[in-house]
N, C-alpha and C positions, 0 to 999 in steps of 0.2 A: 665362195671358194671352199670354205670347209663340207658344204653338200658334195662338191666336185672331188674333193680328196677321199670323202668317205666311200659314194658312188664306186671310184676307182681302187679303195682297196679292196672293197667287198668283190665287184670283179676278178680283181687278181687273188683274193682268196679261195675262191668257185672256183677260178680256172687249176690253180696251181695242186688247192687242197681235192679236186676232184679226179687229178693225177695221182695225185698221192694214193687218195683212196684205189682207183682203178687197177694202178700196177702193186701197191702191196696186199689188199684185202679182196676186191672181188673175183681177181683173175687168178691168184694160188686159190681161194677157194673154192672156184670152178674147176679147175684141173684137178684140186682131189677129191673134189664130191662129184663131179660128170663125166661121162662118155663126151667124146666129140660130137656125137649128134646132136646132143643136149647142151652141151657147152658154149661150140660156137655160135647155134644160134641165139644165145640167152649174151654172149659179150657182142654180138650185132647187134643186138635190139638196144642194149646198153650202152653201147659208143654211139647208136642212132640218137637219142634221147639226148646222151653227154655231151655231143657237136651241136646241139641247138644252143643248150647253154651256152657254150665254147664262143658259137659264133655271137652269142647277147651279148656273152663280157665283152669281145671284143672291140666290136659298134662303141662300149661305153668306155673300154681302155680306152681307145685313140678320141675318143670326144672329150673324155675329160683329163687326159693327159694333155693334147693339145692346149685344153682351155688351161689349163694347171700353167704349161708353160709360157704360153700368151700372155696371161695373166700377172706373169712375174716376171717380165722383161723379154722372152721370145728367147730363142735360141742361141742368140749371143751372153744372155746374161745365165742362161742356165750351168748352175752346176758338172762338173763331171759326172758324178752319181745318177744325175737325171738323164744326161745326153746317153749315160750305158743302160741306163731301163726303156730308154726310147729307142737306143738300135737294138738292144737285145731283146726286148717289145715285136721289133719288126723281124726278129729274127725267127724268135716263137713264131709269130703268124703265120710267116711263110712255111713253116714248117707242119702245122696246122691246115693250112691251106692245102697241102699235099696231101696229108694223111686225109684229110675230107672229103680231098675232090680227086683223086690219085686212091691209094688205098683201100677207103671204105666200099669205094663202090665196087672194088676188085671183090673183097672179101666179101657184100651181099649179093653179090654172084655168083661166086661159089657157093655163100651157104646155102639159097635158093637152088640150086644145082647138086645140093647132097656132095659137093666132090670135097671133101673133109679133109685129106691132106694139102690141096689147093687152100682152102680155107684158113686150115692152121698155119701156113706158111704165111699165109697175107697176114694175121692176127699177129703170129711173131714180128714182121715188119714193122708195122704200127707196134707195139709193144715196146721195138729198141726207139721209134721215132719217138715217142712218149718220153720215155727216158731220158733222150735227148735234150725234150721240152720242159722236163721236171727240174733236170739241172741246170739249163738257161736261167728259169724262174727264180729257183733258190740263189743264184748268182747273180739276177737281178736283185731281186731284195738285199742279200749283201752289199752288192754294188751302195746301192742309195744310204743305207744305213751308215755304210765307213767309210764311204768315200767323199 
């Protein structure tokens, strides 16, 4: 059980902390040190990379969440705090799931196609959807902590 708890925070530290990093550090630092030709293809190859991870925590969020909760009575006995990190869990994914399979491939599309402001505009999207999922995260963690 404690392998399972540690498993799944290290996930959700990757997934949350690699939000973090993406929307305050790599992406202002792109937009004031690049040109769009340079930019956008260096945050595709980088969101390319950061969705594999994305998609490993996940596999391990919901394996060792599930087993977390099975483990300690099943969904009747669980906590509030827990039952909000498992829909707000499934809420990030979906959300996740969008930008991965909806979005990215919009935006290596366009970068492969040179069309730069198509580009930047898909990059913006995914950017607020990030945001989105950075806020869920940290409200998840709250969640479980005080509630």
């Amino acid at each position: 059980m404690k392998l399972s708890l540690f498993l799944h925070l290290l996930a959700a530290m990757l997934w949350i902390g690699g939000m973090a990093f993406a929307h305050f550090a790599l992406r202002p630092a792109a937009v004031a040190t690049l040109a769009p030709p340079q930019r956008l293809p260096l945050m595709s190859a980088a969101l390319g990379r950061f969705f594999k991870l994305v998609t490993g925590a996940i596999v391990v969020l919901l394996a060792t969440g599930l087993y977390l909760i099975f483990a300690d009575g099943g969904f009747g006995a669980a906590r509030a705090g827990v039952l909000a990190m498992f829909g707000g869990g499934l809420a990030m994914m979906a959300i996740f799931g969008h930008i991965a399979f909806a979005g990215y491939p919009r935006l290596r599309r366009s970068v492969a196609e040179e069309k730069w402001p198509a580009a930047a505009a898909q990059l913006n999207t995914i950017r607020r959807l990030v945001e989105v999922n950075l806020v869920l995260g940290v409200l998840i963690v709250a969640a479980v902590k005080f509630a």
